[in-house]
VEXMIDO-683928 format. One record per residue (C-alpha): residue number from 1; x, y, z. Coordinates in Angstrom, 1 decimal. Last residue first. Layout:
BEGIN
+-----+--------+--------+--------+
| pos |      X |      Y |      Z |
+-----+--------+--------+--------+
| NUM |      X |      Y |      Z |
...
+-----+--------+--------+--------+
This chain:
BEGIN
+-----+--------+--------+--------+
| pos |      X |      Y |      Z |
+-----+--------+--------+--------+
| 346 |   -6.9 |  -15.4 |  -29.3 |
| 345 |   -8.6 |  -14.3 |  -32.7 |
| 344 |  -10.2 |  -17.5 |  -34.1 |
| 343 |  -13.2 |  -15.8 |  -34.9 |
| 342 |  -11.7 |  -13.9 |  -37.1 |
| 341 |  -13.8 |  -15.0 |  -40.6 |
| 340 |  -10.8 |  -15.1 |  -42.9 |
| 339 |  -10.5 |  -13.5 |  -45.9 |
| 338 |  -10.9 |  -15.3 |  -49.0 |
| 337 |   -7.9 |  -15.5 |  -51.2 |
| 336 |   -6.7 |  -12.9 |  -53.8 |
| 335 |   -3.5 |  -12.5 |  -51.9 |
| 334 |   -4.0 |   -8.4 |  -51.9 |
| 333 |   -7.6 |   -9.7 |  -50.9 |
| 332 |   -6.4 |  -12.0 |  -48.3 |
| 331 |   -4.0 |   -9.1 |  -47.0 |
| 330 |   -6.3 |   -6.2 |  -46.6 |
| 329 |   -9.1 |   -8.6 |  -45.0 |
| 328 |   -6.5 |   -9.6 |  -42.9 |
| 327 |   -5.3 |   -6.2 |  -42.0 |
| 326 |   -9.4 |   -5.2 |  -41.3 |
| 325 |  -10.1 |   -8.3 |  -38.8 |
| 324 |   -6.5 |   -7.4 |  -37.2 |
| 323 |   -7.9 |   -3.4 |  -36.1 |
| 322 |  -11.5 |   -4.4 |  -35.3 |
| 321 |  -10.2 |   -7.4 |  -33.3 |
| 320 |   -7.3 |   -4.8 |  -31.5 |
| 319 |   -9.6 |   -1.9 |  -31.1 |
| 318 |  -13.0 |   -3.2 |  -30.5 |
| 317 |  -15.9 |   -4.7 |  -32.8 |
| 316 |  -17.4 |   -1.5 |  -32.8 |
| 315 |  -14.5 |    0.3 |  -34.5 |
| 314 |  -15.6 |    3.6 |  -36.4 |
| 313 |  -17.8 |    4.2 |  -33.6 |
| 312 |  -16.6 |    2.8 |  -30.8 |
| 311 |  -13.4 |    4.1 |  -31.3 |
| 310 |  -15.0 |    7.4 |  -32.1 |
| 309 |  -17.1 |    7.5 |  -28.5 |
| 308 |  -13.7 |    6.1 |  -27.0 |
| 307 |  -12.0 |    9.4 |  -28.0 |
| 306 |  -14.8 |   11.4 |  -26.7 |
| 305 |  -15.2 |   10.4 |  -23.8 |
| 304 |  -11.0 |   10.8 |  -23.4 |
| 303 |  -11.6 |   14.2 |  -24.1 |
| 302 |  -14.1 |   15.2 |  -21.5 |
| 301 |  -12.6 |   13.2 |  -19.2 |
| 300 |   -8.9 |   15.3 |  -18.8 |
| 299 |  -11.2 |   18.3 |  -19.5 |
| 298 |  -10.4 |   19.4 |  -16.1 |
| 297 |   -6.9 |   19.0 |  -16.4 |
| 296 |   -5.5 |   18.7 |  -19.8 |
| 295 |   -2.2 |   17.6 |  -18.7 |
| 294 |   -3.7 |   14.4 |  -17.1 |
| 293 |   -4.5 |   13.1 |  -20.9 |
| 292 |   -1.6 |   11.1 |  -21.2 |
| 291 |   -2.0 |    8.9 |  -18.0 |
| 290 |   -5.7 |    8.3 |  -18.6 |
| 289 |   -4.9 |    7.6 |  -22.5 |
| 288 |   -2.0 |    5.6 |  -21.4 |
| 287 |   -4.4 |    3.3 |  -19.0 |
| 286 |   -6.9 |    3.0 |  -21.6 |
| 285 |   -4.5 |    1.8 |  -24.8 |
| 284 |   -2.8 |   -1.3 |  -22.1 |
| 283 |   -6.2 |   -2.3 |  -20.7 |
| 282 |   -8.2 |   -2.6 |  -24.0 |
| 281 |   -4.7 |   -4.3 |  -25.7 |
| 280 |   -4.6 |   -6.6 |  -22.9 |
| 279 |   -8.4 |   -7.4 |  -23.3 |
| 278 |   -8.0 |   -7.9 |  -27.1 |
| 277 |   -5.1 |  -10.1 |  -26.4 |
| 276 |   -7.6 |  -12.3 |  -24.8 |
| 275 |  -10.4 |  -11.8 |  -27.6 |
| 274 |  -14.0 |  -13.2 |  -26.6 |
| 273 |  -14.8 |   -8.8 |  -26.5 |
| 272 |  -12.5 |   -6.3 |  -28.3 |
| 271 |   -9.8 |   -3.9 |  -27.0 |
| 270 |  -12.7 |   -1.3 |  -26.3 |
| 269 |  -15.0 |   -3.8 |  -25.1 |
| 268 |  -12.7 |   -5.2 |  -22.4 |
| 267 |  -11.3 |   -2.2 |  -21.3 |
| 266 |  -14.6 |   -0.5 |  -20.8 |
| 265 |  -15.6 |   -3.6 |  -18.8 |
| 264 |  -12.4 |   -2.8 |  -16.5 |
| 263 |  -13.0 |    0.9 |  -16.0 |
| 262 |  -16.9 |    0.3 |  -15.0 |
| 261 |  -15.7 |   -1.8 |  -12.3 |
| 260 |  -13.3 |    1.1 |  -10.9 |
| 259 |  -16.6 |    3.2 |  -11.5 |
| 258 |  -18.4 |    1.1 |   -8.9 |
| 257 |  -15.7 |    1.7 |   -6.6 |
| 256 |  -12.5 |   -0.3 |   -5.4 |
| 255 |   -9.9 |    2.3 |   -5.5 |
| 254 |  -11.5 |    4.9 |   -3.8 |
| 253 |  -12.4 |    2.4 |   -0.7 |
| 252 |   -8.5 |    3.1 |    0.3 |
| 251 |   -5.1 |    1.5 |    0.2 |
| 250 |   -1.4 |    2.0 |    1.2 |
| 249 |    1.7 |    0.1 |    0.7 |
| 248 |    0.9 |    0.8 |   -3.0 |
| 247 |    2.7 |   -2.5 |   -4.1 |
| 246 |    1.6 |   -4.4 |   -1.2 |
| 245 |   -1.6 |   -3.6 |   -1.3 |
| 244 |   -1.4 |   -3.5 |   -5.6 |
| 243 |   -0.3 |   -7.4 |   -5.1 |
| 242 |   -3.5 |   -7.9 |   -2.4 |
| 241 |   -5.2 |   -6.9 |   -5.2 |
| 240 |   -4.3 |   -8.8 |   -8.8 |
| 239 |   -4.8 |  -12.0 |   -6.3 |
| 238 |   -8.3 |  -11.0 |   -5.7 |
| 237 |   -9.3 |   -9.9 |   -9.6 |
| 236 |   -7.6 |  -13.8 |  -10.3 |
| 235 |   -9.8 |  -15.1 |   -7.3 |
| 234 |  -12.8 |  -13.2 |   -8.9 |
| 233 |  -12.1 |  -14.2 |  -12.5 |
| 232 |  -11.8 |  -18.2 |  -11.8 |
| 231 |  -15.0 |  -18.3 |   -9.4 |
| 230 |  -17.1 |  -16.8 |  -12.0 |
| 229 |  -15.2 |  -18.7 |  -14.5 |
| 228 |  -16.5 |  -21.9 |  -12.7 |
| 227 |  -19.9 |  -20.3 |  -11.6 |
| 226 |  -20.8 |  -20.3 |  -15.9 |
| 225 |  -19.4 |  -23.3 |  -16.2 |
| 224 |  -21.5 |  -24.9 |  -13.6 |
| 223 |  -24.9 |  -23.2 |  -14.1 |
| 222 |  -24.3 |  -24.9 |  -18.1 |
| 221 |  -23.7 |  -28.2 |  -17.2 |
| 220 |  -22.8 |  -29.0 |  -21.1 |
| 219 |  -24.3 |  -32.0 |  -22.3 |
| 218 |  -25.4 |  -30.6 |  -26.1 |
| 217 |  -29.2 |  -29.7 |  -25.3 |
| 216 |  -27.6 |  -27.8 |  -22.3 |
| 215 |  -24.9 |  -25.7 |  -24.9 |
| 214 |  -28.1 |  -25.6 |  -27.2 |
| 213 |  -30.4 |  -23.8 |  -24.1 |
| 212 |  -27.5 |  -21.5 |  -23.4 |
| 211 |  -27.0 |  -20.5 |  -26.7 |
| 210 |  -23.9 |  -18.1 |  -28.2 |
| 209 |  -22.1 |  -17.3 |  -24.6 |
| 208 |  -23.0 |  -20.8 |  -23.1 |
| 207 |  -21.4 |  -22.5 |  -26.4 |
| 206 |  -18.2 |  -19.9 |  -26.2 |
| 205 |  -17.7 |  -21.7 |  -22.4 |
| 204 |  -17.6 |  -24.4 |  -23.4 |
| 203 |  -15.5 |  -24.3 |  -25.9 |
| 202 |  -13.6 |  -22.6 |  -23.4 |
| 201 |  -13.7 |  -25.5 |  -20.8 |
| 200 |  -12.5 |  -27.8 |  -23.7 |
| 199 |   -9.6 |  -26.1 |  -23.6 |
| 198 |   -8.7 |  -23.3 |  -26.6 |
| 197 |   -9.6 |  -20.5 |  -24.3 |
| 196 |   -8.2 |  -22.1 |  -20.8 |
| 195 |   -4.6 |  -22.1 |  -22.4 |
| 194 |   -5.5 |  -18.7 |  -23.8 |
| 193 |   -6.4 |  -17.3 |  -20.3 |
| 192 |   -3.6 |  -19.4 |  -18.6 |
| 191 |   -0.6 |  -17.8 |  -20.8 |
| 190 |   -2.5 |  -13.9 |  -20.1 |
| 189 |   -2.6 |  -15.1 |  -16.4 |
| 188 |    1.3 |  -16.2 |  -16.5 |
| 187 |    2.4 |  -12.9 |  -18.9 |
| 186 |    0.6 |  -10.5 |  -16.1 |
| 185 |    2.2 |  -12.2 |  -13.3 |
| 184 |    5.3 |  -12.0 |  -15.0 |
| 183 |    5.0 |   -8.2 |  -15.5 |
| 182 |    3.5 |   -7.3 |  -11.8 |
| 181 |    7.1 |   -9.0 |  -10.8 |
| 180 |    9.7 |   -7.0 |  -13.4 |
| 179 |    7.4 |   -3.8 |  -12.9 |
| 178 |    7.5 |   -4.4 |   -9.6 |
| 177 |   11.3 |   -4.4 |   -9.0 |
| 176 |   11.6 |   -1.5 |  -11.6 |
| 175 |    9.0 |    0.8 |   -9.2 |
| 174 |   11.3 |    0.5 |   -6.8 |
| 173 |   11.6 |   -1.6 |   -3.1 |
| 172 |   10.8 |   -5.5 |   -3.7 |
| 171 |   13.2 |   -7.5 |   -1.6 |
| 170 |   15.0 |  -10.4 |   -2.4 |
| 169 |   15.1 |  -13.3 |   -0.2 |
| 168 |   13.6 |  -15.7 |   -2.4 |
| 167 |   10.7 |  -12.8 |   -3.3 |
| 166 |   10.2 |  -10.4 |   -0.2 |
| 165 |    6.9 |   -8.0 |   -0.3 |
| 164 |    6.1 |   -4.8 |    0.4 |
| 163 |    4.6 |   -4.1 |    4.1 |
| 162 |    1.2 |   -2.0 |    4.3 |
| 161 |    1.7 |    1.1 |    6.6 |
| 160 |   -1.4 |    2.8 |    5.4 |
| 159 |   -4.9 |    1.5 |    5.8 |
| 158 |   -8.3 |    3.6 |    4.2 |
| 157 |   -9.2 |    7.3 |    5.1 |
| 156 |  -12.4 |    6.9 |    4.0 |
| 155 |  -13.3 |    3.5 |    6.6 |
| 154 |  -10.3 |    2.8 |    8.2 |
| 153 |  -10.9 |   -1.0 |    7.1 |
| 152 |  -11.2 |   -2.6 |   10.5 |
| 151 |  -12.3 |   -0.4 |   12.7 |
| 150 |  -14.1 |    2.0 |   10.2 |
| 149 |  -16.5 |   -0.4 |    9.1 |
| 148 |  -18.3 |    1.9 |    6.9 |
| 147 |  -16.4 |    2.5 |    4.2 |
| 146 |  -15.1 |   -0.6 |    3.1 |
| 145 |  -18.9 |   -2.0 |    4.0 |
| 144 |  -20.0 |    0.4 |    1.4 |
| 143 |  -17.5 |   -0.9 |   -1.2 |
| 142 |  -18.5 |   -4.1 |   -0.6 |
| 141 |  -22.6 |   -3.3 |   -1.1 |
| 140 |  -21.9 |   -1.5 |   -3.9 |
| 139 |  -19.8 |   -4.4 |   -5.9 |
| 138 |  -22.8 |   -6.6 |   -4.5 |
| 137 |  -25.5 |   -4.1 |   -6.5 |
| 136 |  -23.3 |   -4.1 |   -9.3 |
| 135 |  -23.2 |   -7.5 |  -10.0 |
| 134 |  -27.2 |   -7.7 |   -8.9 |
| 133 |  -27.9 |   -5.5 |  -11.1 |
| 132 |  -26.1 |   -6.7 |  -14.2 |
| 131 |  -27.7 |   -9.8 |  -13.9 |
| 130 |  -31.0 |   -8.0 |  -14.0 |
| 129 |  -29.7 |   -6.2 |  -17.0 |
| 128 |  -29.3 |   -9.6 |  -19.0 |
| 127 |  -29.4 |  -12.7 |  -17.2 |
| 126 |  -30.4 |  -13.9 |  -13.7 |
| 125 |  -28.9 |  -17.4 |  -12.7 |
| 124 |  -25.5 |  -16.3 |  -12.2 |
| 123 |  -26.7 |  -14.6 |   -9.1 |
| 122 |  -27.9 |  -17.6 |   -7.5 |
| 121 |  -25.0 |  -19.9 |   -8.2 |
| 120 |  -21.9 |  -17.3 |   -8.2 |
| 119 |  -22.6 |  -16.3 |   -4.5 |
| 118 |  -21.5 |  -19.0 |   -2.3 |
| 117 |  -18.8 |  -19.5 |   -4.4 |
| 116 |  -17.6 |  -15.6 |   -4.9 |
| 115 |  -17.5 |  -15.4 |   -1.4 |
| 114 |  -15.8 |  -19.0 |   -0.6 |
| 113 |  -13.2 |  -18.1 |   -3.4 |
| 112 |  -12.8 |  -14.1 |   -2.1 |
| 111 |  -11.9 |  -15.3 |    1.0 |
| 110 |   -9.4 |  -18.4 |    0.2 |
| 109 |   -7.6 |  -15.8 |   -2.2 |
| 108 |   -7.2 |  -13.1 |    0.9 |
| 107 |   -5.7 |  -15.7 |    3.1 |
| 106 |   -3.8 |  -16.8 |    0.4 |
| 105 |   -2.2 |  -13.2 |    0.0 |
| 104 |   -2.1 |  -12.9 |    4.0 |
| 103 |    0.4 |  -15.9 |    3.9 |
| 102 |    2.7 |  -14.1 |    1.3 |
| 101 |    2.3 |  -10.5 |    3.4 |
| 100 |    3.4 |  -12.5 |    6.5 |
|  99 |    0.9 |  -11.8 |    9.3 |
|  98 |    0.8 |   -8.9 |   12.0 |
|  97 |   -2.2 |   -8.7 |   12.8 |
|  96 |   -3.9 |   -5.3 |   12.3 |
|  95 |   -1.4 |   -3.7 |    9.5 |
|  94 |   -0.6 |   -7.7 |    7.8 |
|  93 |   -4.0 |   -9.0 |    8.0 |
|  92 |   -6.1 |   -6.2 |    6.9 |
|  91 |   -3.9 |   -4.9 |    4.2 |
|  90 |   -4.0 |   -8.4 |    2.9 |
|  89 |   -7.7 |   -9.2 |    3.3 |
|  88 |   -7.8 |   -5.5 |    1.9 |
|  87 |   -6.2 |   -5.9 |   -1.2 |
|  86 |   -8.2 |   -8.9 |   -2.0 |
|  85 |  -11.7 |   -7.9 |   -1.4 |
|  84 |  -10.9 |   -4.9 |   -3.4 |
|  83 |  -10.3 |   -7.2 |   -6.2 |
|  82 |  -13.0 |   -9.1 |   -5.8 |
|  81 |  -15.3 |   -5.8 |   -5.3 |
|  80 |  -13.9 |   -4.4 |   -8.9 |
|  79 |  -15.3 |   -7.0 |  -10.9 |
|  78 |  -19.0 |   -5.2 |   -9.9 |
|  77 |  -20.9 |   -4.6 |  -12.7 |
|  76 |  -20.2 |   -8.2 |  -14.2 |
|  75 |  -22.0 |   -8.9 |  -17.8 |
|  74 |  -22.1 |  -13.0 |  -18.0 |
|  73 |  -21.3 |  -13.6 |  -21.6 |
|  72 |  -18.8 |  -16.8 |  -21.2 |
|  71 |  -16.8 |  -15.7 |  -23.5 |
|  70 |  -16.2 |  -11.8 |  -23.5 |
|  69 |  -18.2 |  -11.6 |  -20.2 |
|  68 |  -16.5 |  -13.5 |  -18.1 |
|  67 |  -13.2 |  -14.5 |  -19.7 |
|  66 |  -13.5 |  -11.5 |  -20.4 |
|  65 |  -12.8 |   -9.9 |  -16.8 |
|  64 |  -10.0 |  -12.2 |  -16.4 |
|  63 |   -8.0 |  -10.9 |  -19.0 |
|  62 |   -9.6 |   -7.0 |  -18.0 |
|  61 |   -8.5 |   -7.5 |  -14.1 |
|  60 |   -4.9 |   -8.8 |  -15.3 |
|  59 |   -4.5 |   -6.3 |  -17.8 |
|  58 |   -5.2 |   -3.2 |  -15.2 |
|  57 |   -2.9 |   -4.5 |  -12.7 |
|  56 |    0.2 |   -4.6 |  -15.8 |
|  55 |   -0.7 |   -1.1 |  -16.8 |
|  54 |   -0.6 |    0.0 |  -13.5 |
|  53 |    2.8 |   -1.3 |  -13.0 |
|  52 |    3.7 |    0.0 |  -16.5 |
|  51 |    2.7 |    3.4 |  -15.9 |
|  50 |    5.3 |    3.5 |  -12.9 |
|  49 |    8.3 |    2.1 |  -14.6 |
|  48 |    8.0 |    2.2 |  -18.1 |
|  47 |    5.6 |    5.8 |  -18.5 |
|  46 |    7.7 |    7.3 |  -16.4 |
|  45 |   10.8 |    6.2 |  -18.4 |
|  44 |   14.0 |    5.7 |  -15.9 |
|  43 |   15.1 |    2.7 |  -17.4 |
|  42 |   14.0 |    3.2 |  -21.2 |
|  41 |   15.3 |    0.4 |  -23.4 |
|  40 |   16.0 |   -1.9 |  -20.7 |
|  39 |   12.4 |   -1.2 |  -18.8 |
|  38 |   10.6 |   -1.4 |  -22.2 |
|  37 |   12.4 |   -4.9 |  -24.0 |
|  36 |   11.3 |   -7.4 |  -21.2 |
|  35 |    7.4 |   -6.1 |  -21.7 |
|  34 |    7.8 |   -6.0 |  -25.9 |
|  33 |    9.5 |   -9.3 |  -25.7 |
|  32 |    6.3 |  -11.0 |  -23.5 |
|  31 |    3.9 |   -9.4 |  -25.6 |
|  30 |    5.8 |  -11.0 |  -29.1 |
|  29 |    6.2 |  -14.3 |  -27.5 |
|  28 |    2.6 |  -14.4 |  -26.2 |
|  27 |    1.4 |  -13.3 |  -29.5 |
|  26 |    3.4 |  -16.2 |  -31.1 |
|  25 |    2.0 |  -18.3 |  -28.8 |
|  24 |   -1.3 |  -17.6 |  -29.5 |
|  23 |   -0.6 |  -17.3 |  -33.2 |
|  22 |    0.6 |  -20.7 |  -33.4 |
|  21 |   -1.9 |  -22.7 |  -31.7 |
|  20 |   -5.1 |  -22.3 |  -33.9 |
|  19 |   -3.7 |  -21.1 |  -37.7 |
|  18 |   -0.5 |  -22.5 |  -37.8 |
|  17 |   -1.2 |  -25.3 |  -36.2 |
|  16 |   -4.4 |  -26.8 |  -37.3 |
|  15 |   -3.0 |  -26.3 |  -41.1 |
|  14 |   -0.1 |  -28.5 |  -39.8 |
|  13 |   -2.9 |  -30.9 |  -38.2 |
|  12 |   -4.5 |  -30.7 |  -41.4 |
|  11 |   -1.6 |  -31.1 |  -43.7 |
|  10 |   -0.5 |  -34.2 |  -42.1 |
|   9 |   -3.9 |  -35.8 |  -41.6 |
|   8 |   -4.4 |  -35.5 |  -45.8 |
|   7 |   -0.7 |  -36.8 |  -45.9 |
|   6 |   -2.5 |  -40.1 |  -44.1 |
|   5 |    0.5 |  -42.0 |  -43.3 |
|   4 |    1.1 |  -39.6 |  -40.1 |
|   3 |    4.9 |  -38.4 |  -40.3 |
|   2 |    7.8 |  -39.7 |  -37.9 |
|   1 |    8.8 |  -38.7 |  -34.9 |
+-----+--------+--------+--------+
C-alpha cells in the first residue's frame, strides 16, 4: 500500500493511530495475556480458578453497565433484574422442561430483549433520580416475583439441579474449564464495548450523555440510542446469567437483589465512568477486596466502606482514569509537553 501524497494526511492518520486505536487494542492485548497467563502460572490458585469466574461475571455486568450510564448517562438501579431474568429463563427451562441448556440460553436472551424493549421507551424518558426510581423499582418488582412465584422459581429456596454445559463435545466440569469459557466471553464483550465506543453509535452516545437537546439539534434520535444500549446492556446482563446458572448449577433470588445492582454501579464508578477498561478494572479491584476481606468477619463491610470512601476521595474520577490521568501528567511534564486531556481513555 503505498503512502497518502499529502505527508500532512500521513502523519495525521498515524497520529490518529497511535493515540485512538492503538491503545485499545493494546489494552485488549495486555488484558487478554494477563487472563491466559493466571491459570498457567498458578493452577490450583483460589483466587485463579474460582475468584476468577466471578471476577469474569462481575466485568461483563459492569462493561455493559457503562455503556449505560458511563456513556450514555442513563443511571440504572436495577442492572441486576436482566441478569436474573437470564439465569432463571435457563434454570427454568432446563430443571422444569427439560430443554438443552444452549437452547434455553436464547430462550432466556429473546426474554429479556422483548422485556427490556417494551420497557426501555417509557422508562428512558424520566431522567435523573426519577429515572433511577423506576430502574430500581422494576429491579424490585423482578426480584419479588422470584420470590413469590414459588412454582416456578422455588421462591427462597431457588432451583438446584441445573445442567453445565457441553462446548463441541466437551464438557465443562472444574472451575479451570469455566474460567477458560467465562474468560473469552469476557475478552469478546470487553472487544465489542470498545468497538461500539469508537463507532458512530458511541459518539452518539457521548453527545446524549453531555446534551441531550444539542445531540437532537445535531440529528441524533436521541430516545433511540438511549433504548438501543438499553436493550444492548440488558441482553449482555442476560447472557452473563444463564452462564452463572449453568456454572453455579444452582440459583436463588439472593443473587439478583437490589444490592446486586448497587454492586455493579459501584464497579463502574470506582474503576471510572465513560472508561471500558475502567469498568473491568472497577469489577476486577471489587471482587478481590470482597474475597480478601472475608477473614475479617463481621467487619468484612465495615472495611471495605471505608476503602472505597478513600478511593473516592483521593480518586474521584475512579481508579483506573484517576490512576492513568496522573502517570500522563507525570510523563508529559518529565517530557516537558502538555499533558493530555484523557478523554480518550478506552
Amino acid at each position: 500500500m503505498s503512502r497518502p501524497r499529502n505527508p500532512r494526511a500521513w502523519r495525521g492518520g498515524l497520529a490518529a493511530w497511535r493515540h485512538g486505536a492503538r491503545p485499545g487494542l493494546l489494552g485488549l492485548l495486555v488484558l487478554g495475556a494477563v487472563v491466559a497467563a493466571l491459570p498457567l502460572l498458578f493452577p490450583k490458585n483460589y483466587f485463579v480458578t474460582v475468584v476468577g469466574v466471578t471476577a469474569g461475571f462481575n466485568v461483563i455486568l459492569a462493561v455493559s453497565l457503562n455503556l449505560l450510564i458511563g456513556y450514555a448517562g442513563q443511571i440504572s438501579l436495577g442492572h441486576a433484574a436482566f441478569f436474573g431474568l437470564g439465569a432463571y429463563s435457563s434454570a427454568i427451562l432446563t430443571t422444569r422442561y427439560g430443554v438443552d441448556p444452549w437452547l434455553s440460553m436464547l430462550a432466556g436472551l429473546a426474554v429479556v430483549f422483548l422485556v427490556a424493549s417494551l420497557i426501555s421507551r417509557p422508562i428512558l424518558r424520566l431522567k435523573g433520580h426519577y429515572l433511577a426510581m423506576a430502574t430500581l423499582g422494576f429491579g424490585i418488582i423482578v426480584h419479588i416475583v422470584m420470590v413469590q412465584a414459588v412454582t416456578l422459581t422455588g421462591g427462597p429456596d431457588g432451583l438446584s439441579g441445573i445442567p453445565g454445559l457441553s462446548l463441541l463435545g466437551w464438557r465443562l466440569k472444574t472451575d479451570l474449564h469455566w474460567y477458560w469459557l467465562v474468560a473469552g466471553v469476557m475478552l469478546v464483550v470487553v472487544w465489542l464495548s470498545l468497538n461500539i465506543v469508537d463507532s458512530r453509535t458511541g459518539r452518539a452516545l457521548r453527545a446524549v450523555h453531555g446534551s441531550e437537546f444539542a445531540a437532537e439539534m445535531m440529528g441524533i434520535d436521541t430516545a433511540r440510542t438511549k433504548a438501543q444500549v438499553f436493550v444492548l446492556s440488558a441482553l449482555l446482563s442476560a447472557f452473563a446469567g444463564s452462564l452463572f446458572a449453568h456454572q453455579q448449577g444452582f440459583v436463588s433470588p439472593d443473587s439478583f437483589s437490589f444490592f446486586v445492582s448497587i454492586e455493579l454501579v459501584t464497579m463502574v464508578v470506582l474503576g471510572g465512568m465513560a472508561s471500558t477498561y475502567g469498568a473491568v478494572f472497577g469489577a476486577v479491584t471489587l471482587t478481590l477486596l470482597k474475597a480478601g476481606l472475608v477473614v475479617f468477619h463481621d467487619y468484612e463491610m465495615v472495611i471495605l466502606g471505608a476503602i472505597l470512601m478513600v478511593i473516592m476521595i483521593f480518586l474521584p474520577q475512579g481508579l483506573f482514569v484517576g490512576l492513568t490521568r496522573r502517570l500522563r501528567l507525570a510523563l508529559a511534564r518529565r517530557r516537558g509537553q502538555p499533558a493530555a486531556s484523557g478523554d480518550d481513555l478506552a
